[in-house]
Each structure stands twice: as structure tokens, then as C-alpha cells.
N, CA and C of each residue as an Amber inpcrd file, in Angstrom:
protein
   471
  47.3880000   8.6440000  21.2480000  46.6570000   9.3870000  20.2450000
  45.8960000   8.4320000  19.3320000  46.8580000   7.0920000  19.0400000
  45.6490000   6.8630000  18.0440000  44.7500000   5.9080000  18.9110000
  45.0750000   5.2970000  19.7360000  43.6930000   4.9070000  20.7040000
  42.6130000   6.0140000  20.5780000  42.5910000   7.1210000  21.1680000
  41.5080000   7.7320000  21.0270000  40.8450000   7.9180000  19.7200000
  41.7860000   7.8890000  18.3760000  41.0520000   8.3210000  17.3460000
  39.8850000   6.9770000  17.3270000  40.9470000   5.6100000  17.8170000
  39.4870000   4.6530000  17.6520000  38.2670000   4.3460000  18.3060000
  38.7830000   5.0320000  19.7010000  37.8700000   5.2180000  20.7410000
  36.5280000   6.1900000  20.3430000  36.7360000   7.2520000  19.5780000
  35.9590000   8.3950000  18.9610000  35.3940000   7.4330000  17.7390000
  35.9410000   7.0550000  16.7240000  35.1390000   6.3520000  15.7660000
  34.5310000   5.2800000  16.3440000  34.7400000   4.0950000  17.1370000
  33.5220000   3.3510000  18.0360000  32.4500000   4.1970000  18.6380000
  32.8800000   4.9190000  19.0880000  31.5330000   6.3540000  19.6530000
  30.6830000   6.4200000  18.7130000  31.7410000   7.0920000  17.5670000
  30.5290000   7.6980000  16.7330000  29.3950000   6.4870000  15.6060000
  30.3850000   5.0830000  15.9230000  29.8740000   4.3000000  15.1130000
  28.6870000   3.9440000  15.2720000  28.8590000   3.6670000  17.1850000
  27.6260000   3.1630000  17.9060000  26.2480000   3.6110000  18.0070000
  26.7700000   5.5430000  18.3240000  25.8870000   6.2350000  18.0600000
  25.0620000   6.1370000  17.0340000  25.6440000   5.8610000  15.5980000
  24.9940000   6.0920000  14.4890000  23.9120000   4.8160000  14.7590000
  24.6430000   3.7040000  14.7600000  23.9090000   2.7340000  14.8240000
  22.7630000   2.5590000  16.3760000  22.6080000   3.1370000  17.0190000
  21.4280000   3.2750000  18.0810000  20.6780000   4.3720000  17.8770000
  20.6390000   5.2810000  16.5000000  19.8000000   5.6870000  16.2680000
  19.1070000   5.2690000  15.0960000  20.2510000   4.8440000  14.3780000
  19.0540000   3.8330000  12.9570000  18.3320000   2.9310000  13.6920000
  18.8810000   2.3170000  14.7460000  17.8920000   0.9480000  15.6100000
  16.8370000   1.6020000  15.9010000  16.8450000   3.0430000  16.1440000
  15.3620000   3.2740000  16.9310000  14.5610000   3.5970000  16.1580000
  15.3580000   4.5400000  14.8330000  14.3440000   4.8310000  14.0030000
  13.3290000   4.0670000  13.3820000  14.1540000   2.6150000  12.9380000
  13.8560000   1.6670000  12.4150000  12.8270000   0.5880000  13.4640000
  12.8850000   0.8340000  15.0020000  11.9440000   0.2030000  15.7420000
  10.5130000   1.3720000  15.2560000  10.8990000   2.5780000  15.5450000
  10.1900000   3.3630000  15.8940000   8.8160000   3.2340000  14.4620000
   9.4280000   2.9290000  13.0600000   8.8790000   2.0370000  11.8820000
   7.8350000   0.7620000  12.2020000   8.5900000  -0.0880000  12.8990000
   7.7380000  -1.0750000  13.0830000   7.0700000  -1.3040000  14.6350000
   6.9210000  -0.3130000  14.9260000   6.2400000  -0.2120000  16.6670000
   4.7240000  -0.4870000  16.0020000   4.3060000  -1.3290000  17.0800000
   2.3310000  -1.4520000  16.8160000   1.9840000  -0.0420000  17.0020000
   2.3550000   0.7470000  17.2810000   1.5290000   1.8010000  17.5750000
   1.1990000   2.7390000  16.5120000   2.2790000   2.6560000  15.4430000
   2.0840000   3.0820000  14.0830000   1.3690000   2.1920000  13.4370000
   0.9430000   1.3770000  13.5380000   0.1580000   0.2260000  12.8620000
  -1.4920000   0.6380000  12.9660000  -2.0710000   0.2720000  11.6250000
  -3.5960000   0.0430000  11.8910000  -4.5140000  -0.0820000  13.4610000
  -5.1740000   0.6930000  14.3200000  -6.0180000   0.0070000  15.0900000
  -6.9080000  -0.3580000  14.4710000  -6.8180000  -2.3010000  14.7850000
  -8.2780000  -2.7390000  14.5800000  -9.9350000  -2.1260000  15.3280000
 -10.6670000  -2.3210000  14.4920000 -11.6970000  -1.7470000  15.1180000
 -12.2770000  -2.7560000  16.2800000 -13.4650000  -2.4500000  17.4340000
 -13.7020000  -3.2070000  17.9120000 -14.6430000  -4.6840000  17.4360000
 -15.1760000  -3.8030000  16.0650000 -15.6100000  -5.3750000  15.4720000
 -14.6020000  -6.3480000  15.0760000 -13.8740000  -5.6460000  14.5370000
 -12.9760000  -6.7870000  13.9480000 -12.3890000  -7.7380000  15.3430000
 -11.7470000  -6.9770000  16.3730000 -11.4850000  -8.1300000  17.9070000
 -12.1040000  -8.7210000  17.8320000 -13.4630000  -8.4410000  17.7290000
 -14.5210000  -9.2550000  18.6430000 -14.8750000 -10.5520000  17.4560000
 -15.1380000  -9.9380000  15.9030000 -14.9540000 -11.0890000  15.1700000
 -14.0810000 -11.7460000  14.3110000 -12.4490000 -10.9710000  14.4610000
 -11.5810000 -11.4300000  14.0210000 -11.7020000 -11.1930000  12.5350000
 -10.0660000 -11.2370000  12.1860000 -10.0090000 -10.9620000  10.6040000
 -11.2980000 -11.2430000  10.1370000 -11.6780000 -10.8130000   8.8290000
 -12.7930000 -11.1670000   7.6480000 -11.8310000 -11.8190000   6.8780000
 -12.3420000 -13.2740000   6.0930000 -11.4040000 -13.6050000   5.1020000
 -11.8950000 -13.3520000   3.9010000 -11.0210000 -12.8320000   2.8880000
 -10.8660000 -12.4510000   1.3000000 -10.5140000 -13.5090000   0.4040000
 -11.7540000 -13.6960000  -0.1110000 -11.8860000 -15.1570000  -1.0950000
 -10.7380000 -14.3980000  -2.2330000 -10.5000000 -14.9880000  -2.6120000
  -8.9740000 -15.2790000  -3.6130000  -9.1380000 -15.8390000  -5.0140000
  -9.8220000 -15.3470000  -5.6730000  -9.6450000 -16.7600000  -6.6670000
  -8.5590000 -16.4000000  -7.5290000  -8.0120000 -17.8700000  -8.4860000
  -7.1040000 -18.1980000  -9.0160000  -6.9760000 -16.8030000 -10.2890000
  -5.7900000 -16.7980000 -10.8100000  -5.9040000 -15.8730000 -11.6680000
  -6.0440000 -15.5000000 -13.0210000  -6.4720000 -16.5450000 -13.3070000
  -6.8010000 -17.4050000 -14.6140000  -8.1580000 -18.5670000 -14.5950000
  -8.5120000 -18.4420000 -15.9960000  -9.8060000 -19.5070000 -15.6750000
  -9.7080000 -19.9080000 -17.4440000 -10.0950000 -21.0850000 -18.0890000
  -9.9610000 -21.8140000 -18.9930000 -11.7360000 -21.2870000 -19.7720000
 -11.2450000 -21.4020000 -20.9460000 -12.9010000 -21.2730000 -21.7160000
 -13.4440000 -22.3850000 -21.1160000 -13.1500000 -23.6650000 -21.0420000
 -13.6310000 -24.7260000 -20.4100000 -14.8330000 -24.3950000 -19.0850000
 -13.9280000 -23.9350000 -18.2520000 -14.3960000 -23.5660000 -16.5810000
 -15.2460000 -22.2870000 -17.1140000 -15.0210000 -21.1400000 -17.9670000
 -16.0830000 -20.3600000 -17.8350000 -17.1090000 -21.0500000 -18.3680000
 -17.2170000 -22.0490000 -19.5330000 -18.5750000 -21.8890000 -20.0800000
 -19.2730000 -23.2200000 -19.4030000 -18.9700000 -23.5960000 -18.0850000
 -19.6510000 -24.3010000 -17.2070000 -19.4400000 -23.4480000 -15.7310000
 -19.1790000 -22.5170000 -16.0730000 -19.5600000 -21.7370000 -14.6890000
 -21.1330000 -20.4720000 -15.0830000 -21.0030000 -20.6920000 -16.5540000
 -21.4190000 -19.2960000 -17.2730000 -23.2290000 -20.3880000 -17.2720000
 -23.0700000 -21.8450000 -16.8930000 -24.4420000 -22.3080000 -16.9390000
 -24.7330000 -22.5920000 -15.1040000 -24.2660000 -21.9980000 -14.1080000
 -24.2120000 -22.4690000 -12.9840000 -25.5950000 -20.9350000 -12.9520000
 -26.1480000 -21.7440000 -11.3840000 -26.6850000 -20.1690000 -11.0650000
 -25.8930000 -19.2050000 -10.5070000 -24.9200000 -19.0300000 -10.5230000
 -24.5110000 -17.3020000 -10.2220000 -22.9690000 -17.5050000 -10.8470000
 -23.7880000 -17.1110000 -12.6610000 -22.4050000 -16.8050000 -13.2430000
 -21.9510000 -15.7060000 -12.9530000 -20.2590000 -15.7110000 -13.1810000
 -19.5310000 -14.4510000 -12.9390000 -20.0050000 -13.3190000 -14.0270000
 -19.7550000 -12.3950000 -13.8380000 -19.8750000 -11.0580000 -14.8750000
 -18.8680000 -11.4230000 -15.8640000 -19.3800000 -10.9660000 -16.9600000
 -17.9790000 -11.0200000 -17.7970000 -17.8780000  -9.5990000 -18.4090000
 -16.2110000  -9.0100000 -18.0520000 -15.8380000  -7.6390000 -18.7570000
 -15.2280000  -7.4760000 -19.8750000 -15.9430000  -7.2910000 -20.6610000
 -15.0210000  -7.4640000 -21.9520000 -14.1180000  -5.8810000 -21.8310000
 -12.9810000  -6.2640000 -22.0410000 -12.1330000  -4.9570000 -22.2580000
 -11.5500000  -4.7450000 -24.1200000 -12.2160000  -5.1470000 -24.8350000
 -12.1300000  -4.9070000 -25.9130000 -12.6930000  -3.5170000 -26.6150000
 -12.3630000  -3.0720000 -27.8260000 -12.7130000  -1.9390000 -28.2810000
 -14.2630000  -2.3640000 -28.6580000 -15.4040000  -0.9370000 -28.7810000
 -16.5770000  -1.0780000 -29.5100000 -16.4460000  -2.2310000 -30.4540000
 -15.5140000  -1.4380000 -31.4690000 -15.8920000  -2.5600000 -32.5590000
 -15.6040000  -3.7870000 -32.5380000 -15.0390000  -4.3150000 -32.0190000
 -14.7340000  -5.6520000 -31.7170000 -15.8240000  -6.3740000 -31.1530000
 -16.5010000  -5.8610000 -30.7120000 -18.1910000  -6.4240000 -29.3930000
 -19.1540000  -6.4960000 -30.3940000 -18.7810000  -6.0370000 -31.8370000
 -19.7430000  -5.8410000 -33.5010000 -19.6430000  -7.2310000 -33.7470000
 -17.8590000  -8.3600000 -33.4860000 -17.9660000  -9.0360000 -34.1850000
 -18.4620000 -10.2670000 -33.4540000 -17.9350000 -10.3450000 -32.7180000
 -18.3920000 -11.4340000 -31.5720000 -18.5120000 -11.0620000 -30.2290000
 -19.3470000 -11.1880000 -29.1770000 -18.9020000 -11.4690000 -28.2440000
 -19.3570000 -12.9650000 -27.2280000 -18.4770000 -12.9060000 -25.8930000
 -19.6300000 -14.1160000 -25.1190000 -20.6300000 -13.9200000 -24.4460000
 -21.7700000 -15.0370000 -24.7060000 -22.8060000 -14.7270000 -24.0480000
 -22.4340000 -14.8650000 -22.1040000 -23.6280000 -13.8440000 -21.9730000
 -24.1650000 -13.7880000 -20.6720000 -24.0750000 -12.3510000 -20.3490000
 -23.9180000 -12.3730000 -18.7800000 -24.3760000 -10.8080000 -18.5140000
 -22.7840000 -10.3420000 -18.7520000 -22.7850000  -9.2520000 -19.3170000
 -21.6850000  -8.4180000 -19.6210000 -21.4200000  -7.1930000 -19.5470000
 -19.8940000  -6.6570000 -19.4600000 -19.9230000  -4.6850000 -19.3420000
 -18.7240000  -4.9760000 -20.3440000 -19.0550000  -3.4890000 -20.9620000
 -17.5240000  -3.6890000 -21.6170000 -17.0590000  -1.9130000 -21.1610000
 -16.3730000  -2.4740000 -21.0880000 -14.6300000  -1.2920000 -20.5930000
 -13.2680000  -1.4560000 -21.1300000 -13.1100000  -0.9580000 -22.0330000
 -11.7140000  -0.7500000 -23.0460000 -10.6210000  -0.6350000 -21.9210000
  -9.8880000  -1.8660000 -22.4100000  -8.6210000  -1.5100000 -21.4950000
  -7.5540000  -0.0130000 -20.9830000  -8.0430000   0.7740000 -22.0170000
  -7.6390000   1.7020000 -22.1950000  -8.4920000   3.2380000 -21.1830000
  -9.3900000   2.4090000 -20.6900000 -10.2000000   3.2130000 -19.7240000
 -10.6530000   2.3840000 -18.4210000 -10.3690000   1.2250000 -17.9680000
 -10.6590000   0.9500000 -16.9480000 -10.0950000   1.3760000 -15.5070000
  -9.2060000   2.1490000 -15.6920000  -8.3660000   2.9290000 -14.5860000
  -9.3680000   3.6080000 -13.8550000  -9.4450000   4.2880000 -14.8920000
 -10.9390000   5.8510000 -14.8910000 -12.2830000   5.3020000 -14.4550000
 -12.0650000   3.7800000 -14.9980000 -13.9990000   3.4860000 -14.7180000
 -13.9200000   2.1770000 -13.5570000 -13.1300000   2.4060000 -12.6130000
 -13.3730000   0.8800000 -11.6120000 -14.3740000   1.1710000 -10.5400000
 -14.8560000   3.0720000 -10.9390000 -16.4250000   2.9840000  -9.5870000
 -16.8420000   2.2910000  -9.7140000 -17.3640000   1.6240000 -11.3470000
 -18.6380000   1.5690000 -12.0540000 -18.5120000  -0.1880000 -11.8540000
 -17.6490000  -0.9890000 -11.3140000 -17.4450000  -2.2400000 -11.1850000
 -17.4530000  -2.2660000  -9.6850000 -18.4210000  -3.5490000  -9.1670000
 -18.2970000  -4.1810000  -7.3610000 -16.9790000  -5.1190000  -7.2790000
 -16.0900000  -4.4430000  -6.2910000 -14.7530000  -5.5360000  -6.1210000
 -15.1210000  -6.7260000  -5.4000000 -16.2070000  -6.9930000  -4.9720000
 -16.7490000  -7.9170000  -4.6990000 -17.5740000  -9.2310000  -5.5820000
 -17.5500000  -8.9220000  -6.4660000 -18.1880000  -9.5230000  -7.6270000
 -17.2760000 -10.0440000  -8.6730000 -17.6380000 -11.5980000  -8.5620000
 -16.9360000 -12.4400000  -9.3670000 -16.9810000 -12.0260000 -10.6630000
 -15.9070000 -11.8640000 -11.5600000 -15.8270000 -11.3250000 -13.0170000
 -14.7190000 -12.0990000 -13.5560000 -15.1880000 -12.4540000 -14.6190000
 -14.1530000 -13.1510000 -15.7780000 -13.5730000 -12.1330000 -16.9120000
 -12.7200000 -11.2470000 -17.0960000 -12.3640000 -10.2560000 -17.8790000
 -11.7670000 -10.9830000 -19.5040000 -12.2310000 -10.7450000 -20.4660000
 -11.2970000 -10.9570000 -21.6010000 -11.6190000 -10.1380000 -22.9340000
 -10.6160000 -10.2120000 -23.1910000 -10.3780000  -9.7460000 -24.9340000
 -10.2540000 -10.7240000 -26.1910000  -9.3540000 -10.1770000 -27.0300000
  -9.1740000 -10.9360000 -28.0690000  -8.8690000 -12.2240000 -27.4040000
  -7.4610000 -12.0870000 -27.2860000  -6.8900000 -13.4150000 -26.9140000
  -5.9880000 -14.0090000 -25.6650000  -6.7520000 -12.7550000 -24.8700000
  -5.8320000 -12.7590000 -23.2880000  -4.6980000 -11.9850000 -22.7970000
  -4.2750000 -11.3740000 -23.9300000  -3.2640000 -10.6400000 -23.0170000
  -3.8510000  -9.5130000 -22.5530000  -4.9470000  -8.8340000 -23.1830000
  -5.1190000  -6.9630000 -22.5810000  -5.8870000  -7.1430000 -21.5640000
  -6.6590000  -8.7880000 -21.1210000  -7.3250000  -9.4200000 -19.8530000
  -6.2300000  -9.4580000 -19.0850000  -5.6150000  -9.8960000 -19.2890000
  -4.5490000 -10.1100000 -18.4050000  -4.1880000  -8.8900000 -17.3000000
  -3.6990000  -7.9380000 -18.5320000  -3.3270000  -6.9180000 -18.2770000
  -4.0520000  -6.0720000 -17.5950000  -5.4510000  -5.9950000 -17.6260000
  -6.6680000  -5.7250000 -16.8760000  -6.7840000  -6.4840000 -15.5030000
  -6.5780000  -7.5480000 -15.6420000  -6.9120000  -8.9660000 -14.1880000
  -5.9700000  -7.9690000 -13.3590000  -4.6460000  -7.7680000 -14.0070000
  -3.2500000  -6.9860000 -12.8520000  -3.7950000  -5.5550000 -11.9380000
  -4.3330000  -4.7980000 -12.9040000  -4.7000000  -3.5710000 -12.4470000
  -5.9160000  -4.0330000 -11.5220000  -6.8420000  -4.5900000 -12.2400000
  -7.7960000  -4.7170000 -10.9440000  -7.6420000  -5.2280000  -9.5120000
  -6.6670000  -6.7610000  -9.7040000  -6.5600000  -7.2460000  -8.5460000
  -5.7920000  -6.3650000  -7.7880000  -4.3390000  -5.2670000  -8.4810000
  -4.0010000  -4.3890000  -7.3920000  -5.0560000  -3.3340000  -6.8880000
  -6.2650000  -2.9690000  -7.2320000  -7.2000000  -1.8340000  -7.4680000
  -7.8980000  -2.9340000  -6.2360000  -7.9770000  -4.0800000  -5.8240000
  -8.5320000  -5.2400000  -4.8340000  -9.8500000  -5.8630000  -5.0870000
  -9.8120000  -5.5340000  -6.3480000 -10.5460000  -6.5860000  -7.0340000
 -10.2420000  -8.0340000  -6.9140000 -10.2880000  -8.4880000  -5.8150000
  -9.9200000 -10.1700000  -5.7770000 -10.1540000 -11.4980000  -6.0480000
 -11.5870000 -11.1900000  -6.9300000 -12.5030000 -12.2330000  -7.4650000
 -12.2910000 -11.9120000  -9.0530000 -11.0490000 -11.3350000 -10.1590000
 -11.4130000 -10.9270000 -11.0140000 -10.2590000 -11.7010000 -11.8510000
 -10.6880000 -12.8000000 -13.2450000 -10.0130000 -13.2450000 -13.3280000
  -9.8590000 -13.5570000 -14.7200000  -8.7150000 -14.0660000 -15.6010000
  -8.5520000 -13.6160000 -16.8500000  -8.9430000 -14.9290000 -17.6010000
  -9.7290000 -14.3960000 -18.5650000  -9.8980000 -15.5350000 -19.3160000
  -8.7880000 -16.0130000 -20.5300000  -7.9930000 -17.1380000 -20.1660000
  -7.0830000 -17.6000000 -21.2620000  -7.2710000 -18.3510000 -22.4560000
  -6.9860000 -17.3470000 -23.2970000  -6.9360000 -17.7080000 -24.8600000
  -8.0510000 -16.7890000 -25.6250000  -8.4430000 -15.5180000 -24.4620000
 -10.0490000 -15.0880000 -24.7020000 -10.9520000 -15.5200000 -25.8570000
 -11.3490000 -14.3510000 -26.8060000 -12.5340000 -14.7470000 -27.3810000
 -11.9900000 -15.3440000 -28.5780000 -11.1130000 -15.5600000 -28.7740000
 -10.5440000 -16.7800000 -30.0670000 -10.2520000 -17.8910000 -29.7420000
 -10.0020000 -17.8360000 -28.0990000 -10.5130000 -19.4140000 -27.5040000
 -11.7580000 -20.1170000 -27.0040000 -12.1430000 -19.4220000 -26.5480000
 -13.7120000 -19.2940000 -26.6270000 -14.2600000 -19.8450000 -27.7600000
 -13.9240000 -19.1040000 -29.0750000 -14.4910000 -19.6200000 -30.3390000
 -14.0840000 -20.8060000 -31.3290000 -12.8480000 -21.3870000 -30.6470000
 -12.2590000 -22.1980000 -31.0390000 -12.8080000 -23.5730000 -30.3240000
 -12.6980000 -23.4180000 -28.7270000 -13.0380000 -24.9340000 -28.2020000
 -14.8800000 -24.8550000 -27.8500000 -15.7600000 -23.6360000 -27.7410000
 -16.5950000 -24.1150000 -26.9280000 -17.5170000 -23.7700000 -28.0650000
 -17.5900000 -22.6610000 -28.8250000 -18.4490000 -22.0060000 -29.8160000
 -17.7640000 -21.6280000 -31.4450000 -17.8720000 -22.7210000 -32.2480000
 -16.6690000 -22.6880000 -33.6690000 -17.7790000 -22.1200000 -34.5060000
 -18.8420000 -21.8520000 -34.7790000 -19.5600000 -20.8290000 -34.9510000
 -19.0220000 -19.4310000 -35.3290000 -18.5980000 -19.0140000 -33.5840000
 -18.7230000 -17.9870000 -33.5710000 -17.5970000 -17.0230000 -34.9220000
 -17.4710000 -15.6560000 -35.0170000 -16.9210000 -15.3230000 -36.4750000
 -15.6440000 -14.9680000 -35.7920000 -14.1420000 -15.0220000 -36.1470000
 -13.4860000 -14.7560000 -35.6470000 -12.8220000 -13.5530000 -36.0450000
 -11.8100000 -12.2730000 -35.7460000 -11.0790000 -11.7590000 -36.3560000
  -9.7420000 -11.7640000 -35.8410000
């Protein structure tokens, strides 16, 4: 008698376990997977430039004199863009709405995002790069670093 009870629990153990195995193949079978298209065979992955996720006032304001500066997004409020902002070509989108507005941005297009002082960039760089924005990158120390090492000019608040 108790042989069989263990004979029945190995049964039922095995069982259990040769059907999680399949389920769990049945998960990672290619056949549930993406078909590549025939362009992609024929020309293989596309690679996705990457850039770093951070960039220094330094590196922007010698990238910001190159010919093809990045965009810069300011995610600061209106009034804040009253007191200062950085030059070049710019959009501004309040952190507080860029969820809602990432039609209106190319994920292809290099962008330097900042605010006051980097964190709500930051916090912006996250959402975008998961949104696959992969060229989009935060400026550290934003516009009070900015105004500190490259432009002491500028007015701070």
C-alpha cells in the first residue's frame, strides 16, 4: 500500500512537471516569436544608435556650435522659459505633459532635455527612452548649470 501511494505521487509529480515543460517550451518556441520581415533577412538587424544618458553643459554647448545640434526640450513650466532659457532650436513640453505630447517629438532625433537643475530631465530622459526615444538625453545640472559654467550672465532662479 504505501508503495503505491508513492508510485501515484511520482505519477502525478511527473505529470505536473511535463506539462509546465511544455507550456513553458510552448512560451519560448520561435514560432511565437516575431517573423522577421524579408527585408530585414536580406539586410539583417538595423542598428539603434544609443546614446549615453546624460550629457555635461560642457558637451552640450560644443555640440550646440557643431552643424547638427541636438534639439533641446525644455520640460520646464511657461514661466520659467520668462526667465532664462538655452539658446538654440528648442520645444518646450512641461514634464507634466509629455506623456500626452510624444507625437509631436521624432524618436529619431537627437535631443538634449532639461529643466531647472536635472532632475524633471531626468525624469523625462526615463519616459522617453522607454517611449524609444533612444537619442534623448539629460542635461546634468540643467539650466543652473548651464548658467553657472558656460553662461554666468544668464539670471538665475
Amino acid at each position: 500500500m504505501r508503495w503505491s501511494f508513492v508510485l501515484i505521487l511520482l505519477s502525478l509529480l511527473l505529470v505536473a512537471c511535463s506539462q509546465s515543460g511544455t507550456a513553458q517550451t510552448e512560451r519560448q518556441s520561435p514560432t511565437s516569436a516575431a517573423v522577421p520581415t524579408s527585408a530585414a533577412m536580406v539586410d539583417g538587424p538595423q542598428p539603434v544608435t544609443t546614446l549615453p544618458e546624460s550629457v555635461t553643459v560642457g558637451e552640450l554647448a560644443e555640440r550646440l556650435r557643431s552643424d547638427t545640434p541636438p534639439l533641446l526640450l525644455d520640460v520646464r513650466e511657461p514661466f520659467e522659459t520668462e526667465i532664462a532659457t538655452i539658446p538654440g532650436k528648442s520645444i518646450l513640453i512641461p514634464v507634466g505633459q509629455l506623456e500626452h505630447r510624444l507625437n509631436e517629438l521624432d524618436p529619431s532625433q537627437e535631443m538634449v532635455v532639461y529643466c531647472q537643475t536635472g532632475a524633471r530631465s531626468q525624469q523625462a530622459v526615463r519616459l522617453l527612452r522607454a517611449a524609444g526615444f533612444a537619442k534623448a538625453q539629460n542635461l546634468t545640472g540643467g539650466i543652473l548649470g548651464w548658467a553657472r559654467e558656460i553662461d554666468p550672465s544668464m539670471p538665475t532662479y
